[in-house]
SERO-4910 file (N, C-alpha, C, O; in steps of 0.05 Angstrom, whole numbers):
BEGIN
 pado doro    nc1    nc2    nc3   cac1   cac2   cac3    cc1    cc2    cc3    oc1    oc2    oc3
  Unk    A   -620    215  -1545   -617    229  -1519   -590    242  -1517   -570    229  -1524
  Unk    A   -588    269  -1507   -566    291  -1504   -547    269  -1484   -555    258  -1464
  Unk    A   -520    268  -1497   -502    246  -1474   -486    252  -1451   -467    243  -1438
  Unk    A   -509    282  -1449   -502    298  -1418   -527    301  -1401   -534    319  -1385
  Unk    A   -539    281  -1408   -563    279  -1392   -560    259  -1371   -564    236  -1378
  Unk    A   -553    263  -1348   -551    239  -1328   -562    212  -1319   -582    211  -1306
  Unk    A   -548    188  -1327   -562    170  -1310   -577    181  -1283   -577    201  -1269
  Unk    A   -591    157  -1283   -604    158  -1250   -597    137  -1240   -604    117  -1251
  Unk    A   -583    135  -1219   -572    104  -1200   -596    116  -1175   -600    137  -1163
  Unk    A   -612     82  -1176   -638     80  -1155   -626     63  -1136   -625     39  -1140
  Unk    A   -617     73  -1119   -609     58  -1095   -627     42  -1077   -649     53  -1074
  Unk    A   -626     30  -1070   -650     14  -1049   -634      4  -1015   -615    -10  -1007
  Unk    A   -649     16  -1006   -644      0   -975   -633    -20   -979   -643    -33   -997
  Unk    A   -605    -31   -964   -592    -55   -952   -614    -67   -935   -608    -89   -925
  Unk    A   -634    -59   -930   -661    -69   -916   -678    -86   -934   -690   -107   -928
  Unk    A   -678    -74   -961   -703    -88   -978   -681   -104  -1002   -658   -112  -1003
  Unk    A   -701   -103  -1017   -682   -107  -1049   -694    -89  -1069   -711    -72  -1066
  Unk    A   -682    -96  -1092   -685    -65  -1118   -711    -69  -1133   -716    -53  -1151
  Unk    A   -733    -95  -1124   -751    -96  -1129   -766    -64  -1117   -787    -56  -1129
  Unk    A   -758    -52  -1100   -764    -35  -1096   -771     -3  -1117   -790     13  -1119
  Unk    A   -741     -6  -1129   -747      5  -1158   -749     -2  -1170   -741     10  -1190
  Unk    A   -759    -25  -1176   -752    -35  -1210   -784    -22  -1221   -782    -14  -1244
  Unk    A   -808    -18  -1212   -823    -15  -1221   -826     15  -1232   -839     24  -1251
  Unk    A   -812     24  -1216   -809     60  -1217   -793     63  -1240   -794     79  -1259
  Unk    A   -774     41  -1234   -752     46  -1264   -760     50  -1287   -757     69  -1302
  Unk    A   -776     19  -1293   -786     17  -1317   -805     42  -1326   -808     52  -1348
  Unk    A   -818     49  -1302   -839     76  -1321   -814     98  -1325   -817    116  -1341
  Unk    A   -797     96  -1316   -778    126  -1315   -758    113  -1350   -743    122  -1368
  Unk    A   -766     99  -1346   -742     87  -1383   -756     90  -1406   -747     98  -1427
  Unk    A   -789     81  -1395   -811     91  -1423   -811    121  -1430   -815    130  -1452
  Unk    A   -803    140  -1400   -808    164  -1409   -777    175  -1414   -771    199  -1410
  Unk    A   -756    153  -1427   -733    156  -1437   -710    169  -1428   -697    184  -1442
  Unk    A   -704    162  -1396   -701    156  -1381   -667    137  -1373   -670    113  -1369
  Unk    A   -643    147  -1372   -625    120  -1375   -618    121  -1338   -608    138  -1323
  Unk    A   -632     94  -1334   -633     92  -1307   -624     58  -1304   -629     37  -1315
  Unk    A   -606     68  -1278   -591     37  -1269   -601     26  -1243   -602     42  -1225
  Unk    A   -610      1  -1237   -615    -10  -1205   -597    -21  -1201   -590    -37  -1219
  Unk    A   -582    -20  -1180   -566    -34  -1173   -572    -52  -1162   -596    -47  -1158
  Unk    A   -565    -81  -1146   -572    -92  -1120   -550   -107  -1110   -532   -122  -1119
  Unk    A   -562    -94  -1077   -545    -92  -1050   -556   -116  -1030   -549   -119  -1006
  Unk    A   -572   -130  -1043   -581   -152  -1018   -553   -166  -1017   -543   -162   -995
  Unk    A   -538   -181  -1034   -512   -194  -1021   -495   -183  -1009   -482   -196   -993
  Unk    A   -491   -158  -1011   -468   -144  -1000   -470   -143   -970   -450   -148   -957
  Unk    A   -489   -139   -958   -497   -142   -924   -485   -165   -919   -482   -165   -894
  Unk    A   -476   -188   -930   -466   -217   -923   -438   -216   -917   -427   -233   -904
  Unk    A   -422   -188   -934   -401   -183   -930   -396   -177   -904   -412   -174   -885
  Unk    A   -359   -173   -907   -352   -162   -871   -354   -136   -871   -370   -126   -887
  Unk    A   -340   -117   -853   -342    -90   -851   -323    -81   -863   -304    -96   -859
  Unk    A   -316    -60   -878   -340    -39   -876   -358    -37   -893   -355    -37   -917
  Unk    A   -378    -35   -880   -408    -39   -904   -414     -9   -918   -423    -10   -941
  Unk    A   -410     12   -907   -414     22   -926   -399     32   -951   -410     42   -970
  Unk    A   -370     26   -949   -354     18   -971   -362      1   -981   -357      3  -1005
  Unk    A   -376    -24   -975   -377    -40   -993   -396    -39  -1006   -397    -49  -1028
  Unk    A   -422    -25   -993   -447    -23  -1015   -439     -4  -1031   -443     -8  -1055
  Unk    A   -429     18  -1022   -419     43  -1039   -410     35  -1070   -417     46  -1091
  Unk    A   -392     10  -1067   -375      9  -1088   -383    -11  -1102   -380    -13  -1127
  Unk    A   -393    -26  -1089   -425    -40  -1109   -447    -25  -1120   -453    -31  -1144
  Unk    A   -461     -7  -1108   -479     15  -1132   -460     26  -1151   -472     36  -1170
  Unk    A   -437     28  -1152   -414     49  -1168   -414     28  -1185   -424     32  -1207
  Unk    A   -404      4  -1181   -393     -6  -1202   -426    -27  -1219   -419    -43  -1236
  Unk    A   -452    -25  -1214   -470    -26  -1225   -474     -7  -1252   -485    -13  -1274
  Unk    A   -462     16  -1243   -464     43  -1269   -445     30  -1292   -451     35  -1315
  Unk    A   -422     13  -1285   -398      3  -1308   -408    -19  -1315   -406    -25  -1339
  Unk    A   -425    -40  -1295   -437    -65  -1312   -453    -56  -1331   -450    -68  -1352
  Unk    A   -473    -33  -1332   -499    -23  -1353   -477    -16  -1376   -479    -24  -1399
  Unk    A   -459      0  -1366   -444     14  -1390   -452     34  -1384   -444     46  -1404
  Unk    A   -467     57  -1366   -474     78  -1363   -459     97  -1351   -461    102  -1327
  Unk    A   -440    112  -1372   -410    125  -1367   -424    157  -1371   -439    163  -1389
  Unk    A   -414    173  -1349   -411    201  -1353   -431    212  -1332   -435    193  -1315
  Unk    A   -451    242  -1323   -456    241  -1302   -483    233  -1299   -501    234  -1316
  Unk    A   -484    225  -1274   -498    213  -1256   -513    226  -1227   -501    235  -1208
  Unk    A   -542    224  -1229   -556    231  -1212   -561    208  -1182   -577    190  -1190
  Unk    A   -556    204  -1162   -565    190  -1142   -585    193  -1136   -590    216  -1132
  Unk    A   -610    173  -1132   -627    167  -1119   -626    145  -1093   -616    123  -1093
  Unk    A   -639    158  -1071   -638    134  -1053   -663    135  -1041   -674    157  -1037
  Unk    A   -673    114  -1033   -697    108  -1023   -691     94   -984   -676     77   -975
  Unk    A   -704    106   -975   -709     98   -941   -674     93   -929   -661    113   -924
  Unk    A   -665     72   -927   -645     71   -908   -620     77   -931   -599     77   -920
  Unk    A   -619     82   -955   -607     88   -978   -590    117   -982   -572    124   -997
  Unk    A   -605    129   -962   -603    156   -956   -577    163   -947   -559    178   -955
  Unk    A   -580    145   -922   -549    149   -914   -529    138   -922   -510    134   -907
  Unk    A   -529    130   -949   -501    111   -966   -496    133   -989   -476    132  -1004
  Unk    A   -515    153   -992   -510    166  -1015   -486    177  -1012   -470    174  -1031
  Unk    A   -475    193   -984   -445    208   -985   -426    188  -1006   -414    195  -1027
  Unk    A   -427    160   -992   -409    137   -998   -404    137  -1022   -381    140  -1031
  Unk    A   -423    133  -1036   -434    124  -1060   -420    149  -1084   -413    142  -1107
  Unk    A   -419    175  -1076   -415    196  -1087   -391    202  -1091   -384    213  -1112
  Unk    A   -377    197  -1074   -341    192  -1069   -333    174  -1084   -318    182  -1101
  Unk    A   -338    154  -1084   -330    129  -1106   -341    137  -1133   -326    127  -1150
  Unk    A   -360    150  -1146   -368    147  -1168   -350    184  -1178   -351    193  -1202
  Unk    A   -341    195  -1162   -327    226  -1161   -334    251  -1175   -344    271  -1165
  Unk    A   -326    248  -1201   -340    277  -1202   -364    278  -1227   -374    297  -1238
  Unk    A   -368    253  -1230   -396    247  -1249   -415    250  -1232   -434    262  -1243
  Unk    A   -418    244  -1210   -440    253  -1189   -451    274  -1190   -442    289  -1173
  Unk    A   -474    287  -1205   -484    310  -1204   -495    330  -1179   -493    354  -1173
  Unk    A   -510    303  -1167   -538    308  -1151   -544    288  -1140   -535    266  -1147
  Unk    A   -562    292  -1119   -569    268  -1102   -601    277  -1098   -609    300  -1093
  Unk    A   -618    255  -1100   -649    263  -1085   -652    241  -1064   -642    218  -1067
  Unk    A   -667    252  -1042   -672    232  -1025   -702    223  -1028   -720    239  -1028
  Unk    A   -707    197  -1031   -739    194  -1029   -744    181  -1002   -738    157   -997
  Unk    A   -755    195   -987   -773    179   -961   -754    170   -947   -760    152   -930
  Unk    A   -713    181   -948   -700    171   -942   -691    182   -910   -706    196   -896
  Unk    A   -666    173   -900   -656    180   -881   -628    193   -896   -613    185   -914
  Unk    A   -631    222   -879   -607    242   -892   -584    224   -883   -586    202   -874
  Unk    A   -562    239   -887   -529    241   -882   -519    236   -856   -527    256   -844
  Unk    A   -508    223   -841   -504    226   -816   -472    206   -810   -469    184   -800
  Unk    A   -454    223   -821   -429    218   -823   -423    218   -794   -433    235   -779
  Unk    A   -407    201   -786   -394    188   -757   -414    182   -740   -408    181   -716
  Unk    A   -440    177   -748   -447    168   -728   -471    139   -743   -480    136   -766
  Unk    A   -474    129   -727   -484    102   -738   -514    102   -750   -524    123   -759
  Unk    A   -530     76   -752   -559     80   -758   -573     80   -726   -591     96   -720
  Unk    A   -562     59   -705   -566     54   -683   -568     85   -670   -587     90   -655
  Unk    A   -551    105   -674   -539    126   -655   -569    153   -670   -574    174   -659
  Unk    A   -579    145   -691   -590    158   -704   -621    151   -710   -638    163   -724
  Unk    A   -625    123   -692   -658    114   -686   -672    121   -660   -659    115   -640
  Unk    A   -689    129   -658   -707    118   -636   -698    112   -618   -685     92   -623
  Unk    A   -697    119   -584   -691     92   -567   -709     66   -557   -705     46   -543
  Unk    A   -731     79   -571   -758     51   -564   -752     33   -595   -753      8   -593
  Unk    A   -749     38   -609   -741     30   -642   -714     10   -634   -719    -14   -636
  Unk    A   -690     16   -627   -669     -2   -614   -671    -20   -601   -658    -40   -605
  Unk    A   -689    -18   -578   -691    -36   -558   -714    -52   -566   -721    -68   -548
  Unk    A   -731    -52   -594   -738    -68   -612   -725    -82   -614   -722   -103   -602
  Unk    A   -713    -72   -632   -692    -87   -653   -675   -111   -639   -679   -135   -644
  Unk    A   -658   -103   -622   -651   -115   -597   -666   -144   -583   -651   -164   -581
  Unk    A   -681   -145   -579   -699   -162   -576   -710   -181   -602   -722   -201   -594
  Unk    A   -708   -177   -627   -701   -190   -643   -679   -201   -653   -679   -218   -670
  Unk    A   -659   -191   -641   -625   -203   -657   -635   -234   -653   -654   -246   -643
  Unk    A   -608   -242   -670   -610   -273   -664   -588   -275   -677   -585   -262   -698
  Unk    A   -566   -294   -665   -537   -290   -675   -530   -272   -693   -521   -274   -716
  Unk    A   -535   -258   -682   -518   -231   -697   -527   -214   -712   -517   -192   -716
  Unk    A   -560   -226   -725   -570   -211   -750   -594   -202   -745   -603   -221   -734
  Unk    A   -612   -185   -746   -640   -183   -749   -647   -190   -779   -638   -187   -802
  Unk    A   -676   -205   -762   -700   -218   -789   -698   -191   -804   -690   -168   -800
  Unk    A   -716   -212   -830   -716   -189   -841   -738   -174   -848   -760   -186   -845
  Unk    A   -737   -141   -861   -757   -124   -850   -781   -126   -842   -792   -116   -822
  Unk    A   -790   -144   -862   -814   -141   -855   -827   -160   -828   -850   -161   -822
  Unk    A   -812   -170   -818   -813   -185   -793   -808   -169   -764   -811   -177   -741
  Unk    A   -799   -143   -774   -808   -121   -745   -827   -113   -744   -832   -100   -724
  Unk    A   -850   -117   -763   -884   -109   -758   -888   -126   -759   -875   -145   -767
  Unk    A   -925   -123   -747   -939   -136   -749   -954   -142   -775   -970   -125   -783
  Unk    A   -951   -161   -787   -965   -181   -819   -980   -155   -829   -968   -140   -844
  Unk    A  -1005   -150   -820  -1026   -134   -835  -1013   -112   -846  -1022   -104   -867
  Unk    A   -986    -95   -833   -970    -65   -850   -970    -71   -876   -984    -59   -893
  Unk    A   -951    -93   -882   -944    -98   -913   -975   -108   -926   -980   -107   -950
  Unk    A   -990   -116   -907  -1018   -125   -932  -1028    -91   -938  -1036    -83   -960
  Unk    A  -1026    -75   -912  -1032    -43   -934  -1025    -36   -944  -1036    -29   -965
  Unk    A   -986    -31   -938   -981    -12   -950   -960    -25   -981   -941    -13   -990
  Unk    A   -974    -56   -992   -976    -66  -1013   -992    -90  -1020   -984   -113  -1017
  Unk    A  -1017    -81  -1031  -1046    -96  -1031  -1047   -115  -1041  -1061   -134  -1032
  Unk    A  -1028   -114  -1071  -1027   -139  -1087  -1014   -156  -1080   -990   -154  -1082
  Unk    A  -1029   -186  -1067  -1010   -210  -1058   -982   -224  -1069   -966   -237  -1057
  Unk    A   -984   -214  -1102   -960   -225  -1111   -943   -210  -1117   -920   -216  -1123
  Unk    A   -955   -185  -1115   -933   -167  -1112   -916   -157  -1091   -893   -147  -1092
  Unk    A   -938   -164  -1063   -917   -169  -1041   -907   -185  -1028   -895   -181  -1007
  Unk    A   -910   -217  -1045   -892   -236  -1037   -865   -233  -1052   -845   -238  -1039
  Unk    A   -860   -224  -1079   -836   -220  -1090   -826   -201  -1074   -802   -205  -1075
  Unk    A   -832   -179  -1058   -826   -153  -1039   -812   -172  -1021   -787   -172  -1023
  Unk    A   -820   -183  -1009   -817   -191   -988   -799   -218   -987   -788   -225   -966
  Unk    A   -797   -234  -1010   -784   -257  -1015   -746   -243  -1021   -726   -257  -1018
  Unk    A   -745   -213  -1030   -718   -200  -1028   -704   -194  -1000   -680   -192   -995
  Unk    A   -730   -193   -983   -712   -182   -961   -692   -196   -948   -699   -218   -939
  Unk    A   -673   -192   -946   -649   -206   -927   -644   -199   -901   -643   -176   -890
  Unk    A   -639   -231   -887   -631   -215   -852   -608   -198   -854   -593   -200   -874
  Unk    A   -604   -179   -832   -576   -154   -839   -562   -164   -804   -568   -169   -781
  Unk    A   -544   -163   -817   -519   -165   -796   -522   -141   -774   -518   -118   -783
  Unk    A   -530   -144   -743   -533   -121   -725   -499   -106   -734   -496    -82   -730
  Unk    A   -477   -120   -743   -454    -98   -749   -457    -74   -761   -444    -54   -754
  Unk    A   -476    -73   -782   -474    -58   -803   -497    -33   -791   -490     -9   -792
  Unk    A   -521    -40   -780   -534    -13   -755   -507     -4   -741   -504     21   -740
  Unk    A   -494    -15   -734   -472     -3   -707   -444      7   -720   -425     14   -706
  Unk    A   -443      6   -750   -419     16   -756   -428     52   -768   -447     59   -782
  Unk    A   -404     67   -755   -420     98   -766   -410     99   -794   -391     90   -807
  Unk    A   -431    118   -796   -418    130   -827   -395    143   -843   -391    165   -833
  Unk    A   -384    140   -855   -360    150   -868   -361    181   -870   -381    192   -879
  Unk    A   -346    192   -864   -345    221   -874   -338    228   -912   -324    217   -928
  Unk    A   -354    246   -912   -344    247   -952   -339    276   -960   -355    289   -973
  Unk    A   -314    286   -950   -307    311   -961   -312    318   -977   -311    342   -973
  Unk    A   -321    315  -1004   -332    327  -1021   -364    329  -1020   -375    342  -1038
  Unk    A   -377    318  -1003   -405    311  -1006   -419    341  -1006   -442    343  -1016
  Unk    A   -406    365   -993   -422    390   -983   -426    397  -1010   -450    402  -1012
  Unk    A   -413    402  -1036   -420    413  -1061   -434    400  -1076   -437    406  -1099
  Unk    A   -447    375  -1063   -471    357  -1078   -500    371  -1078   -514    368  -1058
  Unk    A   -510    387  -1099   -531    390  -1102   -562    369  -1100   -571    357  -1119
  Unk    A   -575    370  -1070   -590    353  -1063   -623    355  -1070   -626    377  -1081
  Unk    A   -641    345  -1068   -666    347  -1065   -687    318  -1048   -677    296  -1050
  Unk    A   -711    320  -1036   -719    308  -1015   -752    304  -1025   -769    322  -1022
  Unk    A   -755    285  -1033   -783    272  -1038   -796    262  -1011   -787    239  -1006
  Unk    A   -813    270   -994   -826    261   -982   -857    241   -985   -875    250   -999
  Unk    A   -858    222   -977   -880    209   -982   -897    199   -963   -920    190   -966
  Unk    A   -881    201   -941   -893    189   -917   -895    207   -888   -877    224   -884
  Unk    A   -909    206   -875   -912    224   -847   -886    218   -833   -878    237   -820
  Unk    A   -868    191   -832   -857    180   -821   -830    204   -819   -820    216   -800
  Unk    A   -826    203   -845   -799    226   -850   -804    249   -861   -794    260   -881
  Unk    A   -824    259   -845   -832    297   -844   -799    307   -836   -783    321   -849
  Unk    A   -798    298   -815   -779    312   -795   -753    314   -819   -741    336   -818
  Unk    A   -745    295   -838   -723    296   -847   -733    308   -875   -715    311   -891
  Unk    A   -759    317   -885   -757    337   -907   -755    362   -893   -743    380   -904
  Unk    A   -766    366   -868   -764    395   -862   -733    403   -859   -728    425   -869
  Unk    A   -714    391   -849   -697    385   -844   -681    393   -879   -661    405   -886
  Unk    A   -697    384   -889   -670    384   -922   -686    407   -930   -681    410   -954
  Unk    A   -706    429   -923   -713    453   -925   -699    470   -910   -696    492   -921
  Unk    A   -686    469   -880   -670    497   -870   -650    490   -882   -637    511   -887
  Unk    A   -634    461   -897   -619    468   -910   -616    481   -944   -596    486   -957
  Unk    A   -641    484   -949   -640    504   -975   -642    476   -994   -624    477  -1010
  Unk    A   -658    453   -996   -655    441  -1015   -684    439  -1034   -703    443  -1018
  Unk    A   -692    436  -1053   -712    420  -1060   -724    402  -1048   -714    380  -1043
  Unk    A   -751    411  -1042   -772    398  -1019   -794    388  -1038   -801    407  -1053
  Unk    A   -809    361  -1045   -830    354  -1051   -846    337  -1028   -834    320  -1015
  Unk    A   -865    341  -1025   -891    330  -1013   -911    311  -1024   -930    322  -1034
  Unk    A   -912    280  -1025   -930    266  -1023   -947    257  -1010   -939    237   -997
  Unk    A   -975    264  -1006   -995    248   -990   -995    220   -996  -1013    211  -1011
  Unk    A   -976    202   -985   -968    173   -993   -957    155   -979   -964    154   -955
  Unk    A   -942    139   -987   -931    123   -969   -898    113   -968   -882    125   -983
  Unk    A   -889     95   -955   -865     92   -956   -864     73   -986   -853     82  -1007
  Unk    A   -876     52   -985   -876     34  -1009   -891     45  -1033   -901     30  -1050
  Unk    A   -895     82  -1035   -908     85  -1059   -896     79  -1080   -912     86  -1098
  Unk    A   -875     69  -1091   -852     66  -1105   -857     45  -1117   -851     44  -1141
  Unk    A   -872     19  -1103   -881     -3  -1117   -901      8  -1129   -896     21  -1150
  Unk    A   -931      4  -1117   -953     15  -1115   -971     37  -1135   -992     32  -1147
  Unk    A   -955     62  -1134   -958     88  -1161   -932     91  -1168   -917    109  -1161
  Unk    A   -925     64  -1188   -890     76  -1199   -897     99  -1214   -885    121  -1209
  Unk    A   -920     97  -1239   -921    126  -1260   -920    145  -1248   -907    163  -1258
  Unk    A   -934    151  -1218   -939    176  -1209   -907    181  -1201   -896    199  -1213
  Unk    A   -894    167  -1183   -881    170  -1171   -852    165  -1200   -835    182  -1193
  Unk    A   -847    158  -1213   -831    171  -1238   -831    195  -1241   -809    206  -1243
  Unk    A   -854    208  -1242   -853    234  -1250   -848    251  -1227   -840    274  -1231
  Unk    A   -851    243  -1205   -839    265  -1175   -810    271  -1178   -799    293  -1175
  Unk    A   -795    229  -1190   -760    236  -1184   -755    254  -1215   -734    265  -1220
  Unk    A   -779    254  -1236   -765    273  -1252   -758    291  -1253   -742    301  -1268
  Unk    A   -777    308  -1226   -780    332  -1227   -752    341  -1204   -736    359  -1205
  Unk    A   -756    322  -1189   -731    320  -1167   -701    319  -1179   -682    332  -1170
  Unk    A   -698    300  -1201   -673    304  -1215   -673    327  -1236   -651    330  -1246
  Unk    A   -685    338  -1241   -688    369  -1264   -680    394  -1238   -669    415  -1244
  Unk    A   -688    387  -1212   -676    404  -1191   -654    407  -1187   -643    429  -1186
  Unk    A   -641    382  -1183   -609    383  -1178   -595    382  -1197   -572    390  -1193
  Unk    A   -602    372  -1224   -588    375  -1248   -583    395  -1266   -564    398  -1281
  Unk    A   -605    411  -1260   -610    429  -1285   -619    416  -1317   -612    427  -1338
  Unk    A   -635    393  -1317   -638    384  -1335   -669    393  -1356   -673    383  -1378
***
């Protein structure tokens, strides 16, 4: 493989764990592929600031693999908004960024300032010293039996998730001066985050469309390998 062909760092929600990619990974490594997961479930245990600290935990994931030179970001759902972070610390190996099914950029202002106000006053109603359960304990049981069918595959899903500190919703995002010359692209999969592919279309980015879901990522990793291939050949030029 050409040794200017970019890693892929698969970021995963501070919400889930990297079981989330790992299945996507592995089809993306058969099709030869040098791709890194990082994981961020401990780091939420840390103090503030969290998104320095996940930032510099996916960064320094790329030096545990040994996977030196440039680098494509992927982030999946709440992942979205760590990419600025993430891109600053790793500097100018950062090629590109794709969002899958994620939440864009939203520098100075928080996840709280940037949800729902029926979605908060959820959440809210779940705290419990300090932390909300975890994800999958803001729905109701039957979501995760759809939208991942196989029982053992969504008890390992679900056995990653960690409670998150309400600090880390309420701290805003970092600003990342260099982030505007990051060549982006936006995998949609879910109805949920229409609004934020249309959104990464007035900004001129690479738009894909899946009739799918948020957890297609477990579920159709082959298919869904080949979407972020096409999504990283966008921003890369590869």
């Amino acid at each position: 493989m050409d040794s200017l062909t970019p890693a892929l760092l698969l970021v995963h929600s501070p919400l889930v764990g990297p079981l989330t990619w790992e299945l996507t990974a592995t089809q993306l490594r058969h099709e030869g592929q040098r791709v890194v997961v990082p994981s961020l479930t401990a780091v939420v245990d840390d103090h503030p600031p969290y998104y320095r600290s996940l930032a510099e935990a996916a960064a320094r994931a790329l030096d545990t693999d040994g996977s030196h030179g440039p680098v494509v970001l992927v982030g999946h759902s709440g992942a979205g908004a760590l990419l600025p972070a993430i891109a600053e610390v790793v500097g100018d190996d950062a090629r590109g960024a794709v969002f899958v099914d994620a939440l864009l950029p939203h520098p100075g202002s928080s996840w709280f300032d940037t949800a729902p106000t029926q979605l908060r006053e959820q959440l809210a109603g779940l705290t419990r010293a300090g932390r909300l359960p975890p994800w999958n304990e803001w729905f109701p049981s039957d979501v995760f039996d759809t939208l991942v069918p196989d029982a053992g595959l969504r008890e390992r899903f679900i056995a990653e998730l960690p409670p998150v500190p309400v600090a880390y919703f309420e701290e805003p995002a970092p600003n990342a001066p260099g982030w505007s010359a990051t060549r982006c692209a936006y995998v949609c999969l879910s109805e949920a985050y229409t609004g934020a592919a249309e959104e990464a279309e007035r900004r001129g980015w690479w738009v894909h469309r899946e009739n799918a879901d948020h957890l297609a990522l477990i579920t159709q990793p082959a298919h869904i390998a080949g979407v972020i291939a096409r999504a990283v050949a966008a921003v890369a030029d590869v």
